[in-house]
Biotite code that builds the C-alpha atoms (Angstrom):
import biotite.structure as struc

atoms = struc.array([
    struc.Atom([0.000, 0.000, 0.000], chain_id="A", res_id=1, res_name="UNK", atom_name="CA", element="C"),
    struc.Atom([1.436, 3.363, -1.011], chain_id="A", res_id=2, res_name="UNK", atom_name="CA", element="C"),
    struc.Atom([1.470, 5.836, 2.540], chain_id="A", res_id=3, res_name="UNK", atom_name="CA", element="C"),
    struc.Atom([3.509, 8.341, 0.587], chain_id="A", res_id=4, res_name="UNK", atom_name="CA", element="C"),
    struc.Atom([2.565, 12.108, 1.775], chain_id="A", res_id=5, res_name="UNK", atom_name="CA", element="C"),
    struc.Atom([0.950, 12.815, -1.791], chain_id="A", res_id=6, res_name="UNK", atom_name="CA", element="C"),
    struc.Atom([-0.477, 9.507, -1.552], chain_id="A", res_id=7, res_name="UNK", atom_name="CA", element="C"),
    struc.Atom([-1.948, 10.039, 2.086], chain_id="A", res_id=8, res_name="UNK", atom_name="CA", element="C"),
    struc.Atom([-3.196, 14.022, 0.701], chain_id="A", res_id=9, res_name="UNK", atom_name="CA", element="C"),
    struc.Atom([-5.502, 13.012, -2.078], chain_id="A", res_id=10, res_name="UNK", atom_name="CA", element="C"),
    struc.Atom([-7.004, 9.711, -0.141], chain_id="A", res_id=11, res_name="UNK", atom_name="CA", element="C"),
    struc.Atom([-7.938, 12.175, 2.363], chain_id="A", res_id=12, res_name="UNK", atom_name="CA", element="C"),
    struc.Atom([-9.063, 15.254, 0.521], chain_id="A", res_id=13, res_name="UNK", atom_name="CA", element="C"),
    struc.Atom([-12.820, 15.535, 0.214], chain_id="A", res_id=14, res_name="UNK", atom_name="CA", element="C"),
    struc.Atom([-14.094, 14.935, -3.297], chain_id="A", res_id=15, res_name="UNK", atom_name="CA", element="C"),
    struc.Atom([-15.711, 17.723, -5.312], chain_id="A", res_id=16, res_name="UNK", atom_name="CA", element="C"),
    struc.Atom([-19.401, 18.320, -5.685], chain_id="A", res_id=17, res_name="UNK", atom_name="CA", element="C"),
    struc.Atom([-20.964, 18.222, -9.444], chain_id="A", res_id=18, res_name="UNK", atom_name="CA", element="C"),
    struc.Atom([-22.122, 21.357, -8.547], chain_id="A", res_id=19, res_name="UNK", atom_name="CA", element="C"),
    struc.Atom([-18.810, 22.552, -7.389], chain_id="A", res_id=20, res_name="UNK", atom_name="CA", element="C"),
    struc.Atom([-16.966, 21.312, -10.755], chain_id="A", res_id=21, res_name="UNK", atom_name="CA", element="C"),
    struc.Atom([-19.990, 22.751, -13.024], chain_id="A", res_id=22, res_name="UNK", atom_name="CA", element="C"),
    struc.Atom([-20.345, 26.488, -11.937], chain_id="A", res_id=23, res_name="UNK", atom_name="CA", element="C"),
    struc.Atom([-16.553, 26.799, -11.395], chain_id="A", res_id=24, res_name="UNK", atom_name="CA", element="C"),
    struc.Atom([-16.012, 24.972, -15.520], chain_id="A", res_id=25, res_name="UNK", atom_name="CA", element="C"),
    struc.Atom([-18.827, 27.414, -16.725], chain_id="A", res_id=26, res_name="UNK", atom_name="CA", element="C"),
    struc.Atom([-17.275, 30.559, -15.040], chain_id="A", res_id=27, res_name="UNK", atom_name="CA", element="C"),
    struc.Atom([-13.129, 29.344, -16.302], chain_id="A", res_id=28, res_name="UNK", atom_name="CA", element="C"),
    struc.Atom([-14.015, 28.373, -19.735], chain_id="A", res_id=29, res_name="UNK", atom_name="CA", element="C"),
    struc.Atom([-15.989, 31.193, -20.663], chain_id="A", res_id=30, res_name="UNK", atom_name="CA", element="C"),
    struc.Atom([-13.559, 33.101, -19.108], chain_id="A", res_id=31, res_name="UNK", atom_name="CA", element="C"),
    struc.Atom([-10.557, 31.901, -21.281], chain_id="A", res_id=32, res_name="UNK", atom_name="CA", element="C"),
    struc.Atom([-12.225, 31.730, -23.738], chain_id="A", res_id=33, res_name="UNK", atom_name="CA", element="C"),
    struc.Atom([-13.407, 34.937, -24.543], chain_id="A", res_id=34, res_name="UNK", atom_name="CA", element="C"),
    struc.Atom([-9.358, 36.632, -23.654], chain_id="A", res_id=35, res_name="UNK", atom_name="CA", element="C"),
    struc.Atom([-7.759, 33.938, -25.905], chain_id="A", res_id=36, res_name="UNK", atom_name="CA", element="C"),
    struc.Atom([-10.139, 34.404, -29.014], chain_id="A", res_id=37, res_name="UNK", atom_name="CA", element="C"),
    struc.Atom([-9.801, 38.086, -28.128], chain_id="A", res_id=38, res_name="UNK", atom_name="CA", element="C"),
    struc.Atom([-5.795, 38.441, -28.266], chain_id="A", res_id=39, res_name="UNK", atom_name="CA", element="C"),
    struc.Atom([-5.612, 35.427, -30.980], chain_id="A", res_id=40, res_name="UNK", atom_name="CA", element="C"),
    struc.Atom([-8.143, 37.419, -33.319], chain_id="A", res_id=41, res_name="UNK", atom_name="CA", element="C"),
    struc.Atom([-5.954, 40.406, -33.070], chain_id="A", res_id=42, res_name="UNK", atom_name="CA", element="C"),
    struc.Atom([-2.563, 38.500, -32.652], chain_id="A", res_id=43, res_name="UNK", atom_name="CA", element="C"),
    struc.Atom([-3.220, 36.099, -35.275], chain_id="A", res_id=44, res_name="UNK", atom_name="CA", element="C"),
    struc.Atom([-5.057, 38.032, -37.665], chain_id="A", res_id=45, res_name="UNK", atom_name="CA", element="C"),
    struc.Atom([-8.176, 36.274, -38.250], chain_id="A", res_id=46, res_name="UNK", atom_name="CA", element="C"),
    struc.Atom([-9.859, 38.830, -39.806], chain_id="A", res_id=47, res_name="UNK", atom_name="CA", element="C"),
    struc.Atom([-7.546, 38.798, -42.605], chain_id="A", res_id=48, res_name="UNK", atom_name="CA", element="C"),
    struc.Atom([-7.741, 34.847, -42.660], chain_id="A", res_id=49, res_name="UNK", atom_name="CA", element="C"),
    struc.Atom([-11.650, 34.804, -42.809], chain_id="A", res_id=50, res_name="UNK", atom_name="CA", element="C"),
    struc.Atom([-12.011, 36.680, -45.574], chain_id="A", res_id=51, res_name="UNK", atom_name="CA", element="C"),
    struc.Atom([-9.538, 34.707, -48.090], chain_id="A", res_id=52, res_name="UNK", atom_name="CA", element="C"),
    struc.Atom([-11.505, 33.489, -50.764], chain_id="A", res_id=53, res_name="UNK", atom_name="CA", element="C"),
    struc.Atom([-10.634, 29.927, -50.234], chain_id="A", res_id=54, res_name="UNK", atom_name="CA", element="C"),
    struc.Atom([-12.083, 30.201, -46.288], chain_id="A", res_id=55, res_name="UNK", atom_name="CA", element="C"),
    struc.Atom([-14.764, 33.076, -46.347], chain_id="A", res_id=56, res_name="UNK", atom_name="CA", element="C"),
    struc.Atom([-16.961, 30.230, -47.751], chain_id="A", res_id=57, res_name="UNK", atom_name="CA", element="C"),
    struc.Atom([-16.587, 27.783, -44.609], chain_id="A", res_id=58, res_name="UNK", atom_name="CA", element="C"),
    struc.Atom([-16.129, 30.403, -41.520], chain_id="A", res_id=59, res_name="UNK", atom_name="CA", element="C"),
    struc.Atom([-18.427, 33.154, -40.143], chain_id="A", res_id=60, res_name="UNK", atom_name="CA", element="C"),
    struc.Atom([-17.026, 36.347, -40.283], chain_id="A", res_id=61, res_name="UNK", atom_name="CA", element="C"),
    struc.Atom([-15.853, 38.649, -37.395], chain_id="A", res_id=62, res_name="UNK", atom_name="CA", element="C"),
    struc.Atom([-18.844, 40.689, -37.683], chain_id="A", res_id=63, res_name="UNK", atom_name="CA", element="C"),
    struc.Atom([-21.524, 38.009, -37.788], chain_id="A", res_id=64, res_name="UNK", atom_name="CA", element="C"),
    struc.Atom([-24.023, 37.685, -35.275], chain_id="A", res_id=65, res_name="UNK", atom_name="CA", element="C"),
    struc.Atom([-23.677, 34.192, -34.209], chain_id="A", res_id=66, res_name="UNK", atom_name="CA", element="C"),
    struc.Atom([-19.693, 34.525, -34.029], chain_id="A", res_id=67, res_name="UNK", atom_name="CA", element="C"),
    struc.Atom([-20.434, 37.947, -31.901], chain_id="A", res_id=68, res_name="UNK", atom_name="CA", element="C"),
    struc.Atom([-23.042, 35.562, -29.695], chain_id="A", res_id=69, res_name="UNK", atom_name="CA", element="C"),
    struc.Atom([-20.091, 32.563, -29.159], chain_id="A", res_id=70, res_name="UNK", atom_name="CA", element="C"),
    struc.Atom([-18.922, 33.721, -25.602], chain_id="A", res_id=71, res_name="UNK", atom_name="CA", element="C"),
    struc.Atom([-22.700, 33.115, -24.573], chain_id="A", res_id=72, res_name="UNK", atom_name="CA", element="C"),
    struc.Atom([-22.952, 29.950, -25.590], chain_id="A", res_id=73, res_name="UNK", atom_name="CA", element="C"),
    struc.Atom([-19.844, 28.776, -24.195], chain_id="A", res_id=74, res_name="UNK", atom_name="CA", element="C"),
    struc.Atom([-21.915, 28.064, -20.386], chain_id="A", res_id=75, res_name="UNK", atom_name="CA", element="C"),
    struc.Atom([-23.034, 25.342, -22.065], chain_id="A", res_id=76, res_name="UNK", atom_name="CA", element="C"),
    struc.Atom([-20.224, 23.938, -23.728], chain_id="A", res_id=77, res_name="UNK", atom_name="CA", element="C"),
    struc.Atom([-18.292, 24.034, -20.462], chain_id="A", res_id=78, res_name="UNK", atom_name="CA", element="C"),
    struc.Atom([-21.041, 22.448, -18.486], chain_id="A", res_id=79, res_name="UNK", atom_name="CA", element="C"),
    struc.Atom([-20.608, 19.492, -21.330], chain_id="A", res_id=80, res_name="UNK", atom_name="CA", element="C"),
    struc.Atom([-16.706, 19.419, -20.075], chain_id="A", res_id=81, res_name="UNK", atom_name="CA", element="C"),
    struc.Atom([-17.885, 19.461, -16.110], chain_id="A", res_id=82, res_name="UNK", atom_name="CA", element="C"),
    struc.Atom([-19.368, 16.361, -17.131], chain_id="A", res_id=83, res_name="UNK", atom_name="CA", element="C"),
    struc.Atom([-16.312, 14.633, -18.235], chain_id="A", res_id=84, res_name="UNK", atom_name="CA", element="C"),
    struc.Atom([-14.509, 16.404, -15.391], chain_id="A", res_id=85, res_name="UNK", atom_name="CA", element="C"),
    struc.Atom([-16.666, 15.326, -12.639], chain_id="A", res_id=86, res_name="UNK", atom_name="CA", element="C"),
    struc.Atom([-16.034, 11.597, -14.037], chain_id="A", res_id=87, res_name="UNK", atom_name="CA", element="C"),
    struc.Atom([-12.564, 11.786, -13.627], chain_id="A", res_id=88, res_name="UNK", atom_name="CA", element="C"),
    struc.Atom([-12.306, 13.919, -10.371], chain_id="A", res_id=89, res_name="UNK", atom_name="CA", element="C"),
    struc.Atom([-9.947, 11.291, -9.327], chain_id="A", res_id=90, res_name="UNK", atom_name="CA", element="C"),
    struc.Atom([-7.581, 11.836, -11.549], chain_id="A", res_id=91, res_name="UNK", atom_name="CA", element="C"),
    struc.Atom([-8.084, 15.572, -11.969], chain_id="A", res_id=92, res_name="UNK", atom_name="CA", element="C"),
    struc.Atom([-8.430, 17.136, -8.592], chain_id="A", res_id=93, res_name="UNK", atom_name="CA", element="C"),
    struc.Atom([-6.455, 16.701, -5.406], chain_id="A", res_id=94, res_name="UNK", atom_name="CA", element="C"),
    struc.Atom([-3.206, 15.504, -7.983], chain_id="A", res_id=95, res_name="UNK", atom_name="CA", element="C"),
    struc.Atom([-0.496, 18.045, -8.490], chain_id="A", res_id=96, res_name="UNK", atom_name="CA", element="C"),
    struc.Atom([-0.055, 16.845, -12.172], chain_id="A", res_id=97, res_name="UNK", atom_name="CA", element="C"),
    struc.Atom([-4.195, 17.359, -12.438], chain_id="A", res_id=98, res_name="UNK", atom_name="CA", element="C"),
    struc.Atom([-3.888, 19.828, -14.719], chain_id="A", res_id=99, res_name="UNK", atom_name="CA", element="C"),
    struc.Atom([-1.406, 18.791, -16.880], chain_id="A", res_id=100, res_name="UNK", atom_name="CA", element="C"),
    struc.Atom([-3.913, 15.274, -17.413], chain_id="A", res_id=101, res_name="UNK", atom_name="CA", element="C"),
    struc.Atom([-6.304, 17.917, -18.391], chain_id="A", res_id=102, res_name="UNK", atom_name="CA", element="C"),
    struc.Atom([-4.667, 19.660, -20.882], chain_id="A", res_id=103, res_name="UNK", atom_name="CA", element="C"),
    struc.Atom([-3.407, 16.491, -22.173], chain_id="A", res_id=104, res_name="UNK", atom_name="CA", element="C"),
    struc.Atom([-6.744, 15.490, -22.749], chain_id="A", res_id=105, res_name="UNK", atom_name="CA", element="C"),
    struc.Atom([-8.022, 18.291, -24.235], chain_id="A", res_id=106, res_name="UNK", atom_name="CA", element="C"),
    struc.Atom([-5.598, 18.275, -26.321], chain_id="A", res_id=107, res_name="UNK", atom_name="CA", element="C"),
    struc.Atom([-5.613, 14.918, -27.455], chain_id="A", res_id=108, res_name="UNK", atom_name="CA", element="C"),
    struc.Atom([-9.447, 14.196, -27.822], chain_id="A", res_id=109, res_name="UNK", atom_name="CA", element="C"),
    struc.Atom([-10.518, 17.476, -28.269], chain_id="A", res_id=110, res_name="UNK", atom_name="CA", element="C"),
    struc.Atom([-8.073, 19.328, -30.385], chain_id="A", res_id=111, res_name="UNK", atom_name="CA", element="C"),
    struc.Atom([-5.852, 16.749, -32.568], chain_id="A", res_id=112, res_name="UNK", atom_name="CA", element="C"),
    struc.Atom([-8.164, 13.678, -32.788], chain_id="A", res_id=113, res_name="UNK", atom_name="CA", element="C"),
    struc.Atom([-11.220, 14.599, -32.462], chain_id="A", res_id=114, res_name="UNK", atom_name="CA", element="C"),
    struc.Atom([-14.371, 11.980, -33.983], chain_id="A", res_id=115, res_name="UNK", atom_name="CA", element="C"),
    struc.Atom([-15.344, 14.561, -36.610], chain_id="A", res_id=116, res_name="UNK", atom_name="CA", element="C"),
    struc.Atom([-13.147, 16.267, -39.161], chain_id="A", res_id=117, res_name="UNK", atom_name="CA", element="C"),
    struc.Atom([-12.332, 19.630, -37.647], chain_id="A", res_id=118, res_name="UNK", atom_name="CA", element="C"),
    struc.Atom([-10.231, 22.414, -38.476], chain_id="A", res_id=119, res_name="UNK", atom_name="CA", element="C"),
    struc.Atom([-6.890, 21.646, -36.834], chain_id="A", res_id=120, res_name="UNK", atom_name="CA", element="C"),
    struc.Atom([-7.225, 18.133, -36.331], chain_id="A", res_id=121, res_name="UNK", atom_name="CA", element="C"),
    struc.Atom([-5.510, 15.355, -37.543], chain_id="A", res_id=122, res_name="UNK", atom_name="CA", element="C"),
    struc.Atom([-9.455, 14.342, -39.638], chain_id="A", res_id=123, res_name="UNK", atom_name="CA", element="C"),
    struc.Atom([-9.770, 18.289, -40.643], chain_id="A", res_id=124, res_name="UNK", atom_name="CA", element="C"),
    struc.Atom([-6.040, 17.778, -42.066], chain_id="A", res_id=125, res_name="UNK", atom_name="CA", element="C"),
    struc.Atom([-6.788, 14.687, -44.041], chain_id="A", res_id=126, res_name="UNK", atom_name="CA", element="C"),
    struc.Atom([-10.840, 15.838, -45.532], chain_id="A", res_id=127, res_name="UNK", atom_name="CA", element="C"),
    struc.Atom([-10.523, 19.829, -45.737], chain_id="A", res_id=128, res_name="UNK", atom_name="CA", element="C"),
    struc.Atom([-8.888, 21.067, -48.673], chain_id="A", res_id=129, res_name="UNK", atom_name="CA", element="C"),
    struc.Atom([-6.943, 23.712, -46.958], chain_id="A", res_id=130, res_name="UNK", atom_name="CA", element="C"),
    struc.Atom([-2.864, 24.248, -46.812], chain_id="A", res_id=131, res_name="UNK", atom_name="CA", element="C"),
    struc.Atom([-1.556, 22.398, -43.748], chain_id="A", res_id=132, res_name="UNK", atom_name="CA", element="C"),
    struc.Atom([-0.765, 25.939, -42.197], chain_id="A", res_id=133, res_name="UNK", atom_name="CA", element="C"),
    struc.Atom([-4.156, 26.770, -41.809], chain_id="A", res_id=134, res_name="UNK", atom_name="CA", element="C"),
    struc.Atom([-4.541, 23.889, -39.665], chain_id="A", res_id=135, res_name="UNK", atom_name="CA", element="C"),
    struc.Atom([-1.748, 24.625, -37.725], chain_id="A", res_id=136, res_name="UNK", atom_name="CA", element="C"),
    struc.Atom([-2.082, 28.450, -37.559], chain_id="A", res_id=137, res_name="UNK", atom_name="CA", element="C"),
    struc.Atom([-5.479, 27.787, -34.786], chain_id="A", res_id=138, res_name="UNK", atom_name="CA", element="C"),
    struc.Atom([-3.245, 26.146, -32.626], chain_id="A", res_id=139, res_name="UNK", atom_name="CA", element="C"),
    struc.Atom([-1.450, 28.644, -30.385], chain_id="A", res_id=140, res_name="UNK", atom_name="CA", element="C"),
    struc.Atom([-4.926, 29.671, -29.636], chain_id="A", res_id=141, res_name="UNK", atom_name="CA", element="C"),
    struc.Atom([-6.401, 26.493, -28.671], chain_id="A", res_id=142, res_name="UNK", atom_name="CA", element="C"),
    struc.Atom([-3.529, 25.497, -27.007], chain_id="A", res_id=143, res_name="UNK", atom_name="CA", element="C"),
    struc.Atom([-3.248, 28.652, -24.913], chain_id="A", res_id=144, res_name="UNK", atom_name="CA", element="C"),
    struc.Atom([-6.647, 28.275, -24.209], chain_id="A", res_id=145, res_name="UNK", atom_name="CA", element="C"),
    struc.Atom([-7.274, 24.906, -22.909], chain_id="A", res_id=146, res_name="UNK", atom_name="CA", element="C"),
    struc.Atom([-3.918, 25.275, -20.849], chain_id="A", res_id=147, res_name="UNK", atom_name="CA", element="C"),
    struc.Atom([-5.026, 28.432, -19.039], chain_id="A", res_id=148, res_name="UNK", atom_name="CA", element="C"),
    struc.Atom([-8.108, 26.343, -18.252], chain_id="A", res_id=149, res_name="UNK", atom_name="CA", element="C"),
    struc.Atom([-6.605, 23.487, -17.140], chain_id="A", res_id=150, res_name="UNK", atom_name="CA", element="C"),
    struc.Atom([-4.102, 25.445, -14.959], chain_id="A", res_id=151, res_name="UNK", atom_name="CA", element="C"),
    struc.Atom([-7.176, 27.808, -13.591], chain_id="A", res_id=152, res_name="UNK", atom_name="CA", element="C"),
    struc.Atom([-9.890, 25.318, -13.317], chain_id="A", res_id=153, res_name="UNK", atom_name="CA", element="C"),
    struc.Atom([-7.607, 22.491, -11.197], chain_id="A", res_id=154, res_name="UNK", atom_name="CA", element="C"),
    struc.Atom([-6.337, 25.071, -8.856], chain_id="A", res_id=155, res_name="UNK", atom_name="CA", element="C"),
    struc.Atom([-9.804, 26.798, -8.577], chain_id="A", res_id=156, res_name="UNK", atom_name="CA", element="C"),
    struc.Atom([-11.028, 23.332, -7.703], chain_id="A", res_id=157, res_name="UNK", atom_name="CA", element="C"),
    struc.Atom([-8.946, 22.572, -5.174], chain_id="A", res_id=158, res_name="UNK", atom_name="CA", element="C"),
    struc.Atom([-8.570, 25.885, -3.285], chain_id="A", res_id=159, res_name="UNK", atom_name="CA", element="C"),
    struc.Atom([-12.132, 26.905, -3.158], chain_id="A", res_id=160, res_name="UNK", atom_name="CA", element="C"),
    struc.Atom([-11.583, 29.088, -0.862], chain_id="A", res_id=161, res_name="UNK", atom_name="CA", element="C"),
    struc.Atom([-9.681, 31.437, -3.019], chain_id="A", res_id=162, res_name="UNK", atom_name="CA", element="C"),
    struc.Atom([-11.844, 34.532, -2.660], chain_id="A", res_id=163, res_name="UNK", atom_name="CA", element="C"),
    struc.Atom([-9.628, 36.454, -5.014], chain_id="A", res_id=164, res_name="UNK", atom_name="CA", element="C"),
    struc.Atom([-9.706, 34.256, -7.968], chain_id="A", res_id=165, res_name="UNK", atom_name="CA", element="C"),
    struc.Atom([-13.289, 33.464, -7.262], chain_id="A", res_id=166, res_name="UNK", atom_name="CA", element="C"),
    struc.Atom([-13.751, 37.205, -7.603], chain_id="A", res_id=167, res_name="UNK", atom_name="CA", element="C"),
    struc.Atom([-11.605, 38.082, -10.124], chain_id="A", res_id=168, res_name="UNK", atom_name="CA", element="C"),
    struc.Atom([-13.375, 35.171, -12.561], chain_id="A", res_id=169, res_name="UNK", atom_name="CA", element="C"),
    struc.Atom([-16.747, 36.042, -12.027], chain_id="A", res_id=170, res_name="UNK", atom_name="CA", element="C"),
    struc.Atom([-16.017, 39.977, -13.018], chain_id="A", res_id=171, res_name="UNK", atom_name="CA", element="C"),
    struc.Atom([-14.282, 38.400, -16.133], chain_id="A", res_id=172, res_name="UNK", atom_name="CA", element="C"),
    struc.Atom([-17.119, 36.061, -16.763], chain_id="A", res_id=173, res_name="UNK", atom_name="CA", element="C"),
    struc.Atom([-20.210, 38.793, -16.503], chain_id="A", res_id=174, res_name="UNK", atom_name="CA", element="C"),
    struc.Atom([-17.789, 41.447, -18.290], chain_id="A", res_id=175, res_name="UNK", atom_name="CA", element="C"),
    struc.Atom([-18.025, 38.533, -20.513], chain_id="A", res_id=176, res_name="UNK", atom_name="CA", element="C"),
    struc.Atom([-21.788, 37.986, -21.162], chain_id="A", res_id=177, res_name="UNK", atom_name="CA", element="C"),
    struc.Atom([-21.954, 41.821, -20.793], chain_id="A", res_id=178, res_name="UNK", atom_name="CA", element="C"),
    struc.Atom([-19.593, 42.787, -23.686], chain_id="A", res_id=179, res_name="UNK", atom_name="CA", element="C"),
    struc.Atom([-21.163, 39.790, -25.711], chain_id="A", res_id=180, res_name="UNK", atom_name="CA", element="C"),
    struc.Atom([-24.491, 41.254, -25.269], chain_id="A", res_id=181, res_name="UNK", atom_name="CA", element="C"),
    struc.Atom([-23.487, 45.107, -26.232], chain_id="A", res_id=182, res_name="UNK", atom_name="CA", element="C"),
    struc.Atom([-21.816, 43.764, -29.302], chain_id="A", res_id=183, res_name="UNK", atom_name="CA", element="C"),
    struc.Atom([-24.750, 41.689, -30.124], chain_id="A", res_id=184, res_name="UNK", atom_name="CA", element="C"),
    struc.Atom([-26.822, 44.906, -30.049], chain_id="A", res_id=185, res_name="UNK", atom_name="CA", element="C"),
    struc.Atom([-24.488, 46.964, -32.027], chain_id="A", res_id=186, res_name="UNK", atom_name="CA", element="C"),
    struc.Atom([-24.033, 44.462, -34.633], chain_id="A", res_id=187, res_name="UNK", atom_name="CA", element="C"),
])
């Protein structure tokens, strides 16, 4: 039997709530979300890229109203992911390599391999008829992205208590919904 201090730490920690993992995915994801597509858009030039004749056909652009609306539907994406979280709590929480398991997984099932052929996976690579770049130029964001949420979410989780992340999050998430809404409106 392993009686190792780590060992001894996550036996005894108490496991996380559904509700716990759910509201605290919903609030991080959105979250990175929103400041990774913000400062990839404008790092990484999308708005250039979605107007090339040989994308503008498959991809919303900037200014349309369902792109605009993406932040608020991300709540429900993320409560998809709390799902898969909660099921592996285990693994996740109470482990000081948690997050790096979830980024790995992310990564892995949701990024590179996912089941259908998306832009930037290894399916999207093989069906679209795009250069390999464009595959490959998504990446730093989606990367970023699901490690700042991995890193965020598994520390959140495990310090609850942390009043100034808590706080710090939920202005970020309803600035969030907020600025989604406004540019909804203007659009």
């Amino acid at each position: 039997m392993n009686t190792s201090p780590q060992h001894i730490q996550v036996m005894d920690a108490p496991q996380p709530s559904f509700w716990s993992i759910l509201y605290r995915t919903m609030v991080t994801h959105t979250v990175t979300y929103f400041v990774t597509g913000v400062v990839a858009s404008i790092l990484l030039g999308y708005a250039t890229r979605m107007i090339r004749p040989d994308v503008a056909p498959i991809i919303r652009n900037l200014t349309d109203p369902i792109l605009i609306a993406s932040p608020l539907f991300q709540p429900l994406r993320a409560a998809l992911l709390a799902i898969v979280f909660y099921l592996l709590r285990d693994v996740l929480f109470s482990n000081r390599r948690g997050w790096l398991i979830m980024w790995c997984l992310l990564v892995v099932l949701g990024i590179l391999t996912p089941f259908s052929a998306s832009w930037g996976g290894i399916e999207g690579m093989i069906f679209f008829n795009l250069p390999l770049w464009d595959h490959i130029a998504g990446w730093p964001e989606v990367l970023a992205q699901t490690l700042a949420l991995s890193v965020i979410l598994t520390y959140w989780v495990d310090h609850p208590q942390s009043k100034r992340l808590q706080i710090i999050l939920l202005v970020g998430f309803v600035l969030t919904m907020l600025l989604s809404i406004a540019a909804l409106l203007a659009a």
